[in-house]
Structures are given as structure tokens and as C-alpha cells.
C-alpha positions as CSV (number, residue, x, y, z in Angstrom):
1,X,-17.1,-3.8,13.4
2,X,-18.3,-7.4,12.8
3,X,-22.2,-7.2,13.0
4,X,-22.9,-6.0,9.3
5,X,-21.0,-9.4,8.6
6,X,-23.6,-11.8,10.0
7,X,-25.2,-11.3,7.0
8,X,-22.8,-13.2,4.8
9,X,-23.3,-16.2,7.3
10,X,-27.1,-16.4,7.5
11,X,-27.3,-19.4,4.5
12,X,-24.2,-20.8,6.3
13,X,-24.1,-23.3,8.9
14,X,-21.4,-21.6,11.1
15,X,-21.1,-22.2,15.3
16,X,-18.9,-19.3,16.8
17,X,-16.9,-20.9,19.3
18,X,-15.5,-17.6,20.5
19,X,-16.8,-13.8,20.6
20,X,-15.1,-11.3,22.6
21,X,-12.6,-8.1,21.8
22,X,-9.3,-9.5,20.8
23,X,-6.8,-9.2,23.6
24,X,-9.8,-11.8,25.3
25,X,-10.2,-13.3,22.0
26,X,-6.5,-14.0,22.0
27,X,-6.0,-15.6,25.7
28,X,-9.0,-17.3,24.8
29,X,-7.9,-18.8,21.6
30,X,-4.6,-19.5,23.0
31,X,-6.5,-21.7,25.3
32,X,-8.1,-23.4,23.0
33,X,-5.6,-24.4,20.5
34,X,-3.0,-25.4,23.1
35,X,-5.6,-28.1,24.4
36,X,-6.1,-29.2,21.2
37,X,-9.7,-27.9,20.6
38,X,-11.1,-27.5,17.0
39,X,-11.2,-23.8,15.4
40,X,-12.0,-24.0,11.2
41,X,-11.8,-20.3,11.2
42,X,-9.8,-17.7,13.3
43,X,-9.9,-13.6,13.4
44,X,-7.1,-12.4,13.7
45,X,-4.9,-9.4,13.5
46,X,-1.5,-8.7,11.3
47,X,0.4,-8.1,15.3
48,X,-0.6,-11.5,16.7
49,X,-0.8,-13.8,14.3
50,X,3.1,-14.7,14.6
51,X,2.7,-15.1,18.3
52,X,-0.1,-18.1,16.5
53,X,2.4,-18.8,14.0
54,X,2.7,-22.7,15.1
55,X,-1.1,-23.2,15.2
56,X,-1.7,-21.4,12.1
57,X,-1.8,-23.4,8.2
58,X,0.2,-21.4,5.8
59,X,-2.1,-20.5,3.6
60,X,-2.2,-20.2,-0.5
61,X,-5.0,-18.2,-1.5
62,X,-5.1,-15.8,-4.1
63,X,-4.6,-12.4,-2.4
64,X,-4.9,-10.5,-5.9
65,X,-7.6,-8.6,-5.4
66,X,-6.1,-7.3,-1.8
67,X,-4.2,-4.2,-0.9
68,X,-0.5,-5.3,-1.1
69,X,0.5,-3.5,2.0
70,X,-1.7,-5.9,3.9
71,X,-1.0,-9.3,2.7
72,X,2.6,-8.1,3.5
73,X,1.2,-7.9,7.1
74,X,-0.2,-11.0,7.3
75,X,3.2,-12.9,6.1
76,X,5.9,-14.0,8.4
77,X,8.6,-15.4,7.4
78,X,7.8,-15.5,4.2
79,X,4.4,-17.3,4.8
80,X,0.5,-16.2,4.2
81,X,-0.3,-16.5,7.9
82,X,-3.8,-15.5,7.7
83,X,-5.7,-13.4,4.6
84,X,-6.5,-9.5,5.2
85,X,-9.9,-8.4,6.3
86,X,-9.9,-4.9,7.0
87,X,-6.9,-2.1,7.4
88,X,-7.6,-0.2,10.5
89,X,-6.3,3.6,10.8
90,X,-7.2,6.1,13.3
91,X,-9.2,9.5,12.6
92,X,-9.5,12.2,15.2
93,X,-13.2,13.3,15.5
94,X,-14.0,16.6,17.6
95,X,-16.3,18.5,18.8
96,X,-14.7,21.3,18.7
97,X,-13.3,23.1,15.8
98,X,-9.6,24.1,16.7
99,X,-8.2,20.7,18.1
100,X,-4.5,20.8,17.9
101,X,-2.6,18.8,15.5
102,X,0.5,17.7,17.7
103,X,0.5,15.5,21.3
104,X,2.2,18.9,22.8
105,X,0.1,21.2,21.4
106,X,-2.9,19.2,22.7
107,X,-1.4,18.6,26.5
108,X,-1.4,22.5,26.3
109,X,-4.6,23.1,25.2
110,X,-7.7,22.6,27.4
111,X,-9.0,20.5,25.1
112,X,-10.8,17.3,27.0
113,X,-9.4,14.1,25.1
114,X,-10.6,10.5,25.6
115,X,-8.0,7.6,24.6
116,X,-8.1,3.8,26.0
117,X,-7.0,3.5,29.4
118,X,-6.1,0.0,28.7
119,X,-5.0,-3.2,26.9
120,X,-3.6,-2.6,23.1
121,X,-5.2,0.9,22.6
122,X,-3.4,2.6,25.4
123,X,0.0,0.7,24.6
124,X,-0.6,1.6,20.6
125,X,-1.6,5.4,21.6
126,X,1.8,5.5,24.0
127,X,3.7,4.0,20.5
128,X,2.1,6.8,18.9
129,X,3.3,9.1,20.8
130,X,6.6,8.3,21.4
131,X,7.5,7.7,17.3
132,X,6.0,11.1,16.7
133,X,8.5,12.7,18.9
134,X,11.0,10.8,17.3
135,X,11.5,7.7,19.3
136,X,11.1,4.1,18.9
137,X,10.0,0.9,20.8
138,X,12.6,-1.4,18.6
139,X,15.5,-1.0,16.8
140,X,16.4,-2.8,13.6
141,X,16.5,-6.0,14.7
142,X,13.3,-5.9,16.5
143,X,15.3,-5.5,19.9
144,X,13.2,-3.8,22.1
145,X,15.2,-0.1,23.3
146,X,11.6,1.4,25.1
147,X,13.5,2.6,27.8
148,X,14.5,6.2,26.7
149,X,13.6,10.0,27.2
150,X,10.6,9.8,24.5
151,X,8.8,6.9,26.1
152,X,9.0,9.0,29.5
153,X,8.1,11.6,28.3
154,X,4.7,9.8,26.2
155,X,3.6,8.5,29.3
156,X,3.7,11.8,31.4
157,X,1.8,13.5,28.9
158,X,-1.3,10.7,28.6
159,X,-1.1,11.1,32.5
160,X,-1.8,14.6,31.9
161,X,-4.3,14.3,29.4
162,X,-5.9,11.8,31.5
163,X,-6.2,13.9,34.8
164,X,-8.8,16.0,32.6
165,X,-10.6,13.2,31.1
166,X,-13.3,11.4,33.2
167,X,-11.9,9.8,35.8
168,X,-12.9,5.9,34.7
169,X,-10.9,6.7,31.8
170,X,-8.2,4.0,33.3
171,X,-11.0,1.4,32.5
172,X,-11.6,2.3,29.0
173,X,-11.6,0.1,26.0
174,X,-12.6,1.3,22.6
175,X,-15.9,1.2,23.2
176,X,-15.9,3.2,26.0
177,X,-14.0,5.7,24.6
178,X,-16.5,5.4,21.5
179,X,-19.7,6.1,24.0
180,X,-17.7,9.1,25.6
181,X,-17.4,11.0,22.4
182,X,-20.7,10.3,21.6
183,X,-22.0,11.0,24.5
184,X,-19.8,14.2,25.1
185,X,-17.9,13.3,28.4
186,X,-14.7,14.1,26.1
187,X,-14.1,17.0,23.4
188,X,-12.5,14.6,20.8
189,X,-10.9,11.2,20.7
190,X,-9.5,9.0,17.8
191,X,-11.7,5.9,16.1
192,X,-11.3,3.5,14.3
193,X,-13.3,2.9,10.8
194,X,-15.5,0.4,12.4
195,X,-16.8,3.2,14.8
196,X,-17.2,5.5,11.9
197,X,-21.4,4.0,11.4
198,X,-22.3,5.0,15.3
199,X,-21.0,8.4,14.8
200,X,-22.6,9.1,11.2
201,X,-26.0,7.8,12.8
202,X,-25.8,9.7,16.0
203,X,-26.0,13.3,14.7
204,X,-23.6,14.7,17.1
205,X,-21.7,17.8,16.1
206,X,-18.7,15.8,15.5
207,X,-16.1,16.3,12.4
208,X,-12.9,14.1,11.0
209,X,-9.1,15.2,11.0
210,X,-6.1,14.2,10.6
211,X,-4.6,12.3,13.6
212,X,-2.7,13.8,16.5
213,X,0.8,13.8,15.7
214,X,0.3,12.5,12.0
215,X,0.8,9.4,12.5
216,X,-1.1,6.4,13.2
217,X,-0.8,2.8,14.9
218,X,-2.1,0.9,12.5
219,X,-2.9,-2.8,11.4
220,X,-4.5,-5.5,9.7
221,X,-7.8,-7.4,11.1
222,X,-7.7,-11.4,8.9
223,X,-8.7,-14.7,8.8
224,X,-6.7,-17.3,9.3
225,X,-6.7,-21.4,9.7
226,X,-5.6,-22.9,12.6
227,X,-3.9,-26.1,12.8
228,X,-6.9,-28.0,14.5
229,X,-8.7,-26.9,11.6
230,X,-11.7,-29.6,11.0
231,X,-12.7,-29.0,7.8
232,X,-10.0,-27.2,5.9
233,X,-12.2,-26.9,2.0
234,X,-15.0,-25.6,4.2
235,X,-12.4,-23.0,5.7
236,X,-11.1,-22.0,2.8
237,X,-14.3,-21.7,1.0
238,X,-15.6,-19.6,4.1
239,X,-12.6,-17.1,4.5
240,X,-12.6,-16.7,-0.1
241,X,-16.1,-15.4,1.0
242,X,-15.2,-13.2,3.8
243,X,-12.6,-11.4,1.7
244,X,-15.0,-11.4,-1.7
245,X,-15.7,-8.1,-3.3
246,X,-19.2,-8.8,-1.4
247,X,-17.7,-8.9,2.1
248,X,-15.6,-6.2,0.9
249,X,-18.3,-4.0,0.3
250,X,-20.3,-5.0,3.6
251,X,-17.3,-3.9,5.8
252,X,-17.4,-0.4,3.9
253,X,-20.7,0.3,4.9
254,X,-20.0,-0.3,8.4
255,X,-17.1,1.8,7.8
256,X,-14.2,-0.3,8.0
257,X,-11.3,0.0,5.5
258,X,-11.9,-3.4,3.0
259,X,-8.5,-4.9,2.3
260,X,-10.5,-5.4,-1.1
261,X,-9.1,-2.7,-3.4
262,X,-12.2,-2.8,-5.7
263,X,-14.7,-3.3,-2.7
264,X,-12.9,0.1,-1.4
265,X,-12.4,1.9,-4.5
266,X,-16.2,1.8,-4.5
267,X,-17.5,3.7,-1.6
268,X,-19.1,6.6,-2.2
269,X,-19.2,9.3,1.0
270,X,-22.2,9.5,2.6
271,X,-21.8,13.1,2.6
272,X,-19.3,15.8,3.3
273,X,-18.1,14.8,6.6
274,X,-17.8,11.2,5.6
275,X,-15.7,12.5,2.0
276,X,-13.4,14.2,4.3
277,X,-13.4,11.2,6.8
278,X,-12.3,9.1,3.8
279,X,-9.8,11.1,2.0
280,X,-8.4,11.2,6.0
281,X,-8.3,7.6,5.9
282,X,-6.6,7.3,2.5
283,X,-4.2,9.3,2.8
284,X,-3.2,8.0,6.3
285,X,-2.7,4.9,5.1
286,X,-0.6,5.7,2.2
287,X,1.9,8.0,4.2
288,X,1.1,7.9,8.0
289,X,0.9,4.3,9.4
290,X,3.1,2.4,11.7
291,X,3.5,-0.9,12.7
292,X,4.8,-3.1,15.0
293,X,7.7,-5.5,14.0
294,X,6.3,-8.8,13.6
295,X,7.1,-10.3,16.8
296,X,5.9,-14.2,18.4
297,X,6.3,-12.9,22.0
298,X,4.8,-9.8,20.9
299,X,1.5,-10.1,23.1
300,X,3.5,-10.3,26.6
301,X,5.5,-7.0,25.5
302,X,2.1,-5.5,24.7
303,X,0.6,-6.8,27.9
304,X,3.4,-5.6,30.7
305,X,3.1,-2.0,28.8
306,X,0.1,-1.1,29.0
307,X,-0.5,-2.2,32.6
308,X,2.7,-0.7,33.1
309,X,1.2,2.7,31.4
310,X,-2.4,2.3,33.5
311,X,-0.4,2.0,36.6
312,X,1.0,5.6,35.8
313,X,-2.6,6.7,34.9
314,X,-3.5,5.7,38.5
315,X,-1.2,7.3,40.0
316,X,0.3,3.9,41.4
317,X,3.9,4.1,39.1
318,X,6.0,6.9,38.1
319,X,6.4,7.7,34.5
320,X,9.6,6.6,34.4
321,X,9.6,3.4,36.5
322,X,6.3,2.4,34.3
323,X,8.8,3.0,31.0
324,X,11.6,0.7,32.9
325,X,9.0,-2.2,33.7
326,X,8.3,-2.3,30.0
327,X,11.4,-2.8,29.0
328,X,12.5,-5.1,31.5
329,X,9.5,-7.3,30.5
330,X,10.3,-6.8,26.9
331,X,13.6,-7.9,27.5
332,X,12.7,-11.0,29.0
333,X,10.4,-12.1,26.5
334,X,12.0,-11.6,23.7
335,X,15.6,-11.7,24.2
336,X,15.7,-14.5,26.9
């Protein structure tokens, strides 16, 4: 989702200090900032930035041209944190034609479904689930309440879907579940827009709906400016780029949803699969997306669940005691 992007820097004189997926991006950064080290530029995501929040500058660009719904993201307690990028949604893309439209419906069918068997996609696809059948991880005042009957019952059903699946599917990140649908070790799986370019190019029989329970874990990919920041006009000149029309336009040919309304407003389908893939996309956004409450522990909740949730996948925890580990963990991180 960030190579079409290394276009914008070739005329710039840019060192990347850190490239990895974000959960290793984040330790990594973590790392870095606590000792000190100098970062002009950070990408970021709408979930972890407050967890960042006292290495971040508050920032005071003009987010005009930018979806609204994001910039309200990126703000936490009441300040620009970091400046959107990219709105990420989920699609369902199948093989096959009939694939069921609830997380029941599919755990009945024998439809084969690849999901990530670890870090934030399996804890996201478990928040999925369990909203959709009318549960929640948090309650109004972001107080975490994960123990209940819906969070049991998510996990016993991505158990089941996932004794069906391949059996590394434990050790999956998104791009492994990406390469399985692609390479047809699973009958359908969700993506993200930035996978939407390897599955227009690779002329599998593959075609977009709506995703499984209508809802979708969603968020905001952004730049932001830490603290150790050595060069803060050269920062904010670089990130006014990286969220230009221009960049804007970039990102929607790799697939990605532009936080740039103009830059999005402007994509034209490739074809019919990709029309349908986009009016998928819009209208998730406008009706189907949920997020996380913004939360500066958030990470270590997010971390205990899912390797909570792949300990149930391998067979090591029961549903239920994986369900009471997260909250217990939750607890302790964010109420003390």
C-alpha cells in the first residue's frame, strides 16, 4: 500500500529510518522515540496515534480538502494528532458466487475463508464479529466489558472457520492471507484497498461484496510529527505533499481510499468489477464502519487479544478463558 508512493519522494532527499507492517512499526517507533532518536515524519494510524500522543506535535494544517470523518480520527482531545492518508475498509472478494452475507451463515456453509491469524487483523476481525451480533468491546466510557456471551461466542466461530482453512492460517498476516486468495488455498477472504492492485492484475476469478456481517473495522492510515522532529518546515512541507490532491491520486491507483475528497471523487473503475469494488467501498464507509474508542493503552489491549484469540486457534486456550484473558488484560491497562 506504500510503493506507488515512492514516486512522490524520488526529487526528495528522504532517509526511512523505519519500514516494517505497523504493529512492528509501532514497537519499533516506540523504541525510538522513548530514547530520544530523531523521526521528521511518522506513519501512523487513527488507533495508535493516542497511545503516541506525548511524542506527537499537535499539528495545524489545513485539513480542508480531507474527508471530515477522518480528520475526526486523527484528533484527540481536541488536537490534530497526525493528518489523514488513506481510509481503510474491508471488501469480501470470492471465488465463489454464493458466499454468505452473515458470520453464522458462513460458519455453516462449506465455504473455505482465510482471515489473519494474528496481530491487529485477527483482534479487528474478532471486533467484527462480536458488534455484528450485537456486542461490544467498550461501553460508553471506553471501559473495556469484552468479557460477555458475544465475544465467546466470536471466538468459537473463527476457531471453526479456521479448522477448515490451511492450517498455517495461525501465522497469517495480511499478506498472507492476500497470497492465499490469490493463490486459491482459501474460497474468499476480506482486503483491504491497498490489496485491491494485486487482485485486479492477477486475473483470478475473483469478485467484490459487501462484507461479512455488514460491518467493517475500519480506520485511518496518517502522518504525523513526532516530538524529536529535526526539521519541523521540512516536515510539514513533506506531509502537505503526501496528502496533495497528487498523493491523493497516487494512493487511488494502488487502490487505497485517498482521505483527499477530490483526489477520490476522481477515480474512474477500471472496469466492472472494480465499479462494484468502489461503490462497495463508498457505501461502507458512509454506513458500515466501526472504530475503536481512542484509547493511549490501546495497543496492549490489542496485543493480549489477539494472542489470546491465536491461542484458541491453536487449540492451546478455550474460547472462553481466551475472552477472560482479554479482559483481564484490558482491565489492567486501562483501568489500573
Amino acid at each position: 500500500m506504500y510503493d506507488h508512493l515512492y514516486r512522490l519522494l524520488d526529487d526528495e532527499d528522504v532517509e526511512f529510518v523505519v519500514h516494517a507492517d505497523h504493529p512492528t512499526l509501532n514497537r519499533r517507533v516506540a523504541e525510538l522515540l522513548s530514547a530520544g532518536e530523531r523521526i521528521d515524519v511518522l506513519s501512523t494510524h487513527s488507533k495508535y496515534a493516542p497511545s503516541q500522543a506525548a511524542w506527537l506535535r499537535p499539528l495545524n494544517l489545513d485539513t480542508g480538502p480531507l474527508a471530515a470523518k477522518a480528520v475526526d480520527l486523527c484528533t484527540f482531545h481536541g488536537d490534530l494528532l497526525s493528518v489523514p492518508r488513506c481510509i481503510d475498509v474491508r471488501v469480501l472478494w470470492s471465488r465463489v458466487p454464493d458466499v454468505p452475507a452473515t458470520w453464522e451463515d458462513l460458519a455453516a456453509s462449506d465455504v473455505v475463508f482465510g482471515f489473519p491469524g494474528r496481530e491487529s487483523g485477527l483482534f479487528g476481525t474478532f471486533f467484527e464479529i462480536v458488534v455484528s451480533s450485537g456486542g461490544r468491546l467498550f461501553d460508553e466510557d471506553a471501559h473495556p466489558v469484552i468479557d460477555s456471551d458475544e465475544a465467546v461466542r466470536a471466538v468459537e466461530l473463527l476457531c471453526a472457520l479456521a479448522r477448515r482453512a490451511p492450517d498455517d492460517l495461525p501465522g497469517w498476516h495480511y499478506d498472507q492471507v492476500d497470497a492465499a486468495l490469490l493463490d486459491g488455498r482459501v474460497d474468499a477472504a476480506a482486503a483491504w484497498p491497498g490489496g485491491y492492485g494485486p487482485i485486479r492484475d492477477s486475473g483470478e476469478p475473483l469478485e467484490p461484496h459487501p462484507y461479512v456481517g455488514g460491518i467493517s473495522y475500519a480506520g485511518v492510515h496518517s502522518w504525523a510529527i513526532p516530538t524529536t522532529c529535526g526539521d519541523v518546515s521540512g516536515a510539514l512541507a513533506l506531509i502537505r505533499k503526501l496528502t496533495s490532491e497528487e498523493a491523493g491520486r497516487l494512493d487511488a491507483s494502488g487502490g487505497n481510499v485517498p482521505a483527499h475528497e477530490k483526489a477520490f471523487a476522481s477515480v474512474e473503475p477500471h472496469d466492472a468489477t472494480d465499479a462494484r469494488r468502489i461503490e462497495i467501498t463508498r457505501d461502507t464507509i458512509a454506513n458500515a464502519m466501526i472504530t475503536y474508542p481512542p484509547l493511549e493503552r490501546f495497543p496492549e489491549v490489542e496485543d493480549a487479544g489477539w494472542q489470546a484469540i491465536n491461542a484458541a486457534l491453536r487449540g492451546e486456550l478455550s474460547a472462553s478463558d481466551a475472552v477472560r484473558a482479554t479482559q483481564s488484560a484490558a482491565a489492567t491497562a486501562l483501568l489500573g
